[in-house]
ZAKE-851098 format. One record per residue (C-alpha): residue in three letters; residue number from 1; x, z, y. Coordinates in steps of 0.05 Angstrom, whole numbers, plus 5000, padded with zeros to 4 digits. Last residue first. Layout:
# residues N
PT res   n   c1   c3   c2
PT ala NUM    X    Z    Y
...
//
This chain:
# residues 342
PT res   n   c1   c3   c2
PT unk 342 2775 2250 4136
PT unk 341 2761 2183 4076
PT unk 340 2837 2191 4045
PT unk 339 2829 2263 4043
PT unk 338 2772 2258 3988
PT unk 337 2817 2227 3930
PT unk 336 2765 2242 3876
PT unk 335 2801 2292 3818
PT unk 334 2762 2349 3792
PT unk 333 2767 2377 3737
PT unk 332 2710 2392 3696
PT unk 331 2721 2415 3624
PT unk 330 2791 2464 3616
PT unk 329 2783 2504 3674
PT unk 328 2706 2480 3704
PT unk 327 2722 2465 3777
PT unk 326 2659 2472 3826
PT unk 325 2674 2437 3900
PT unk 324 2673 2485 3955
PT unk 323 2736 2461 3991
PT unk 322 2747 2388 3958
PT unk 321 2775 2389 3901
PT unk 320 2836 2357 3868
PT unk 319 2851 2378 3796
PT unk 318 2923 2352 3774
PT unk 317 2951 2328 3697
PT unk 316 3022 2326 3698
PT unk 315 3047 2257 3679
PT unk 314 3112 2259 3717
PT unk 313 3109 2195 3758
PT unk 312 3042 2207 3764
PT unk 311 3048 2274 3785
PT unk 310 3103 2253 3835
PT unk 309 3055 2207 3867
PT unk 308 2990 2258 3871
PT unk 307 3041 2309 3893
PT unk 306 3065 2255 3945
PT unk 305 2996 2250 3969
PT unk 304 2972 2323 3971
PT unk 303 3035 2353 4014
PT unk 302 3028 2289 4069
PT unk 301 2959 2302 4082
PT unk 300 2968 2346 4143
PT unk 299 3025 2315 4169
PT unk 298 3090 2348 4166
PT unk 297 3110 2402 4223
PT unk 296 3093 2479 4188
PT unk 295 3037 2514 4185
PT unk 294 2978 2478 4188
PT unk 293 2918 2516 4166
PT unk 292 2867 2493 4119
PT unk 291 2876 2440 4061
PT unk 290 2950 2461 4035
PT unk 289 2967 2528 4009
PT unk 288 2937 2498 3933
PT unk 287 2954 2446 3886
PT unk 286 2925 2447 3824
PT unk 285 2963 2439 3756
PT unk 284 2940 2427 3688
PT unk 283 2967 2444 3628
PT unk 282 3024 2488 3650
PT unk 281 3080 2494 3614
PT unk 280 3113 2543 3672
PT unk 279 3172 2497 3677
PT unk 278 3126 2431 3681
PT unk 277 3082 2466 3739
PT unk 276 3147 2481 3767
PT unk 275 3162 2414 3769
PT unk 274 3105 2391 3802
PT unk 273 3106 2433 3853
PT unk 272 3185 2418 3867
PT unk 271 3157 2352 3881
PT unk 270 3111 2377 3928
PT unk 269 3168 2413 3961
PT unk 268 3176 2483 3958
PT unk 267 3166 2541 4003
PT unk 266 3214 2600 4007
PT unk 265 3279 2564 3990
PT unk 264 3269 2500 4027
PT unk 263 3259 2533 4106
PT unk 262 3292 2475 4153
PT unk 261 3281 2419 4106
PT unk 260 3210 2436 4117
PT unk 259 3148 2467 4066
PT unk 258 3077 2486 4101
PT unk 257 3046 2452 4031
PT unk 256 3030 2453 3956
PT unk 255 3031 2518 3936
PT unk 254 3020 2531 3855
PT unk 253 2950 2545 3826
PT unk 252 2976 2544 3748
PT unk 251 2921 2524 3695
PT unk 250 2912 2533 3623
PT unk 249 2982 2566 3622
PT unk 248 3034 2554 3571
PT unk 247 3066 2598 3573
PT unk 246 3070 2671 3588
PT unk 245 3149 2691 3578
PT unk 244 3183 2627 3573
PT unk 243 3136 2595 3629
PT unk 242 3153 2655 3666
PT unk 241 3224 2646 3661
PT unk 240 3220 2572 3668
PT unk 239 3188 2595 3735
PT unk 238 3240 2640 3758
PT unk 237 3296 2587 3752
PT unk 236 3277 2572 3823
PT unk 235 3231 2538 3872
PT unk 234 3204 2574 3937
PT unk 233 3148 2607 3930
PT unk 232 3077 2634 3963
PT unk 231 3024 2663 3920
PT unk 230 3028 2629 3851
PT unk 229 2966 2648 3803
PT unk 228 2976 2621 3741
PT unk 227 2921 2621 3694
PT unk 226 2918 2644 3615
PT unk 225 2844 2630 3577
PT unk 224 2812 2653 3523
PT unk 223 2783 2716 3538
PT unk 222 2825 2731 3615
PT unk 221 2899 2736 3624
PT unk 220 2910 2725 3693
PT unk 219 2990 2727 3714
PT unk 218 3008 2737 3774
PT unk 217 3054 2714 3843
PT unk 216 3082 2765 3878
PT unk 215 3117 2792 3950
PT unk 214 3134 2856 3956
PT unk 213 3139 2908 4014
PT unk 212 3194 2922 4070
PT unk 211 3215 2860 4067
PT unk 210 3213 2841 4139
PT unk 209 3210 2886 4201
PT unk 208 3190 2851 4269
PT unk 207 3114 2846 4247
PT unk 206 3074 2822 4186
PT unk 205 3126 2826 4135
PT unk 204 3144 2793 4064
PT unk 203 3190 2749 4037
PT unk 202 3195 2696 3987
PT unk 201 3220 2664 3909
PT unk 200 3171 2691 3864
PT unk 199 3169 2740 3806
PT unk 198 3116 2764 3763
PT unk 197 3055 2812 3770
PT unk 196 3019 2819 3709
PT unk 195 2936 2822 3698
PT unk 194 2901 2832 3634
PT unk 193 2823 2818 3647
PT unk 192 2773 2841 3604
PT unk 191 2775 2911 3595
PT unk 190 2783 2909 3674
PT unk 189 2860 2916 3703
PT unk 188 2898 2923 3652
PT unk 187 2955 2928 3677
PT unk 186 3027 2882 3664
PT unk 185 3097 2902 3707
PT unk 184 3138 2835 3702
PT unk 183 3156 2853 3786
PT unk 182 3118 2911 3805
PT unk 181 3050 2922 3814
PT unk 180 2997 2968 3856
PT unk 179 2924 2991 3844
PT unk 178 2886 3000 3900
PT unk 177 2806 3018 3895
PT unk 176 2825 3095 3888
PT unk 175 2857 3098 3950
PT unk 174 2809 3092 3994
PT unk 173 2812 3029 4038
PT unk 172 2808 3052 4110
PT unk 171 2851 2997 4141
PT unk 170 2913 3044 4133
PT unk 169 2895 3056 4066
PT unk 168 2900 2978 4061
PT unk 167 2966 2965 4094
PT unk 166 3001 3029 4049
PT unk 165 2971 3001 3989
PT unk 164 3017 2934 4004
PT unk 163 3083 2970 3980
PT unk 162 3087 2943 3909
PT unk 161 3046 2882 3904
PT unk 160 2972 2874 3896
PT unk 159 2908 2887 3856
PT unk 158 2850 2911 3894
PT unk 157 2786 2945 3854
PT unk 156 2709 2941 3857
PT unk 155 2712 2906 3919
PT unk 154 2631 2895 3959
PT unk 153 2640 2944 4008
PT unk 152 2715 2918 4023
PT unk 151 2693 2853 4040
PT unk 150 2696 2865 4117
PT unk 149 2758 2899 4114
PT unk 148 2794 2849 4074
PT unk 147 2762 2782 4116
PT unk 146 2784 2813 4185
PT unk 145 2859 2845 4158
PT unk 144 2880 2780 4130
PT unk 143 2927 2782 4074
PT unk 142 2945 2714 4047
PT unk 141 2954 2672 4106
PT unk 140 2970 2732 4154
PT unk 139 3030 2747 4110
PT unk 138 3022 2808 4060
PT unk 137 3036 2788 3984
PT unk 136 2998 2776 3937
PT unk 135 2932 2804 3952
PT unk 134 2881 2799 3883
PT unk 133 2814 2825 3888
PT unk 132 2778 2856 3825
PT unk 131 2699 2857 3812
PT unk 130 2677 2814 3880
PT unk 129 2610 2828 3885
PT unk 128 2584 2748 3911
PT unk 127 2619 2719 3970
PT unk 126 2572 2685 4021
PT unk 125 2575 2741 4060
PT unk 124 2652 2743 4066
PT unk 123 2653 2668 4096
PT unk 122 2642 2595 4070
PT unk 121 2648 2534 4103
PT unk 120 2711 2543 4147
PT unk 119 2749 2484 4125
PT unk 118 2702 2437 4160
PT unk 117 2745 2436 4221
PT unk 116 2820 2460 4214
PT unk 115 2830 2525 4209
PT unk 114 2870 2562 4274
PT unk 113 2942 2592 4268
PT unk 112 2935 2613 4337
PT unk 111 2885 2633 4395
PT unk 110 2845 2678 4340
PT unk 109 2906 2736 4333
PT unk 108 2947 2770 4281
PT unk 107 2950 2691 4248
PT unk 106 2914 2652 4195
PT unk 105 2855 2634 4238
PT unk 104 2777 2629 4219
PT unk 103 2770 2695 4195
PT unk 102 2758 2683 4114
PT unk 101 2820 2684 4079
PT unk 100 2820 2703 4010
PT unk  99 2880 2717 3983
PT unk  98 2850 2721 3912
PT unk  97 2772 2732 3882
PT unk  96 2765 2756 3817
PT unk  95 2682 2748 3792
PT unk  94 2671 2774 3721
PT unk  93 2601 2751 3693
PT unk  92 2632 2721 3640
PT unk  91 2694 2684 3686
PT unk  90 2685 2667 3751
PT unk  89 2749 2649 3797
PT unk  88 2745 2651 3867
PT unk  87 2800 2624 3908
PT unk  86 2832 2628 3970
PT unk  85 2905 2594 3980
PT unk  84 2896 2536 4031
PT unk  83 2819 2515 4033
PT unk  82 2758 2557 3990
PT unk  81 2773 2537 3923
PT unk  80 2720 2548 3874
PT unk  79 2739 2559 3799
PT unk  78 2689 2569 3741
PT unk  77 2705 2599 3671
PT unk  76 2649 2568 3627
PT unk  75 2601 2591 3579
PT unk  74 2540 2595 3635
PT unk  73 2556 2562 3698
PT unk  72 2569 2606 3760
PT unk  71 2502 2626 3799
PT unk  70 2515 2678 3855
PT unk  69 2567 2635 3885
PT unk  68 2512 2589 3918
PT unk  67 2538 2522 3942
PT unk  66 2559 2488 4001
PT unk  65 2615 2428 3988
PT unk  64 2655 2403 4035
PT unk  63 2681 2351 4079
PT unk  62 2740 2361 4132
PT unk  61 2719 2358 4197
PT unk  60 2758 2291 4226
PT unk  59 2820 2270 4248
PT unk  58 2866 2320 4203
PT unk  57 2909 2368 4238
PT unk  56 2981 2371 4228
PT unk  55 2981 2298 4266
PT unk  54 3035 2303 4313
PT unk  53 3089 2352 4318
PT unk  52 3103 2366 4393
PT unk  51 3083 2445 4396
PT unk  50 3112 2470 4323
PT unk  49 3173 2424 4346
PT unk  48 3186 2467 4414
PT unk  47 3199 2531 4365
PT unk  46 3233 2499 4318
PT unk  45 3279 2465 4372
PT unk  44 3306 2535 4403
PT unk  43 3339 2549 4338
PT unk  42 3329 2598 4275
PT unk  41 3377 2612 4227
PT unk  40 3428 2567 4199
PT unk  39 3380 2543 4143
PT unk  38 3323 2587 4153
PT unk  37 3291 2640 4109
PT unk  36 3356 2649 4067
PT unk  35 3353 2670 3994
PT unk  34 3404 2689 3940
PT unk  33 3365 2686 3866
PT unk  32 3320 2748 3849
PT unk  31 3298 2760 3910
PT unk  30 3301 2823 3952
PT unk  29 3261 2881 3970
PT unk  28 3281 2922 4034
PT unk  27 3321 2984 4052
PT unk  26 3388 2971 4019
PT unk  25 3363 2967 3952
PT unk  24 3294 2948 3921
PT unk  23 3281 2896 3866
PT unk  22 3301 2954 3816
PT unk  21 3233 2988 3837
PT unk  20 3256 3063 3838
PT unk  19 3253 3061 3914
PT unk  18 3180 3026 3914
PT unk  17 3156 3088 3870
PT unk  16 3169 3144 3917
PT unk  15 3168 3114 3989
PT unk  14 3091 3115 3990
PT unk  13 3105 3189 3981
PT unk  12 3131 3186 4049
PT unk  11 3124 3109 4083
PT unk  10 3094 3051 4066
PT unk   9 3098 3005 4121
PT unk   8 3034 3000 4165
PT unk   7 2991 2943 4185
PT unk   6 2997 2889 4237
PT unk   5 2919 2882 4242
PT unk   4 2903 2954 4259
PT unk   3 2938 2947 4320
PT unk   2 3000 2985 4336
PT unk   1 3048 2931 4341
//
């Protein structure tokens, strides 16, 4: 637990703003709606499952798309999803870049939690300066110690959730780069870009202790345009709250995968996606967390294809890239069916 790659829990003057947080009592964060991890806690057959589930990889390398991030179209705010919940988003000569993900594995170590093939295209030198990166919350998935130290050089500024600065300063980010958010708590973080932290339905921790920072999901106000980033959530009356609040949204990136009966308040279903795409007012939706790692037992095409159905049957609009692929917010969207040929 001493490794570099667990972390460290804030700690001292850390302490000092996360205990006047009101989403912090009795030494951890909580949600705001009651939340178990596991329905009647954990059992000897999730762990043999995670070994015996079949097909959680796809068949073949996943295609792609290999371009240069350098050159963004002119006039238009540009999105490139990079597989599970890493994105870059390009917006007049403003690059944000969010849990990015870049080591090859999703895990504290390279034997586990392994991308699938093809999903791996593009890695911290193919990034271009990165003006503000956005961590929402710490898990290995979203936070990974390899990609975060390697980029730091080219970070103007880290956004994240209350408690996280502690994990970076201990990974020899100064400081000054960090700037930390609580729950509905708005910054401006560029002249451009207005950025607010809002509430999601999760946990936090990368070793034995959970909870001991927050988790996020944020608001990116940029000229002209509103999008949703989601992090990790469970459903809840959170996002009508939001939606309330913010809406409507030009585009929401909600998580679209590593769901089970077993854990439904901390991941949704696809058709929860959708409707909290609906509660949020989005305009469009895209479906992200799926595409790269598999992390829980269903198939790894079965989170895209009944979004895709409940979509329909809902008539949100969807953008459905491949890994790579440019997405235009608002021109170019995406939609070719591309997991049906892997």
């Amino acid at each position: 637990m001493r490794l570099k790659v667990f972390g460290q829990l804030p700690r001292g003057t850390d302490m000092a703003r996360i205990l006047h947080s009101t989403n912090y009592h009795e030494g951890q964060f909580h949600n705001q709606e009651p939340t178990v991890l596991m329905k009647d806690g954990f059992k000897l057959r999730d762990f043999w499952n995670f070994f015996t589930a079949r097909n959680t990889r796809p068949p073949r390398p996943l295609p792609t798309v290999k371009r240069d991030l350098n050159n963004p179209q002119p006039g238009e705010t540009e999105l490139t999803w990079f597989g599970h919940s890493s994105y870059l988003i390009q917006h007049e000569g403003l690059n944000i870049l969010v849990d990015p993900v870049f080591s090859g594995h999703a895990s504290p170590f390279p034997v586990a939690g392994k991308a699938f093939a093809g999903a791996d295209a593009y890695t911290v030198a193919d990034m271009p300066p990165i003006d503000l990166l956005i961590i929402t919350h710490d898990h290995y998935d979203h936070m990974d110690y390899a990609t975060i130290t390697a980029l730091q050089p080219k970070v103007k500024l880290i956004c994240t959730s209350l408690g996280i600065a502690a994990h970076l300063r201990h990974w020899g980010i100064p400081e000054k780069k960090v700037l930390e958010f609580d729950w509905w708590e708005t910054q401006q973080a560029h002249p451009a870009i207005a950025l607010t932290a809002v509430p999601a339905r999760h946990f936090s921790g990368r070793s034995l202790r959970r909870n001991g920072t927050l988790w996020s999901a944020f608001v990116l106000e940029l000229t002209g345009k509103r999008i949703f980033l989601g992090g990790d959530s469970g459903y809840g009356r959170h996002f009508a709250e939001i939606g309330r609040r913010f809406g409507p949204f030009d585009l929401a990136l909600l998580e679209c995968g590593q769901y089970n009966e077993r854990w439904p308040m901390i991941h949704m279903m696809p058709e929860e996606n959708v409707q909290a795409a609906i509660d949020l007012q989005a305009k469009v939706l895209m479906p992200v967390h799926w595409g790269k790692f598999a992390l829980a037992l269903h198939t790894w095409d079965e989170p895209i294809n009944r979004l895709v159905t409940s979509a329909k049957e809902r008539d949100m609009a969807i953008v459905t890239p491949k890994i790579g692929e440019r997405v235009l917010i608002g021109t170019h969207h995406p939609q070719e069916a591309w997991w049906l040929t892997v």
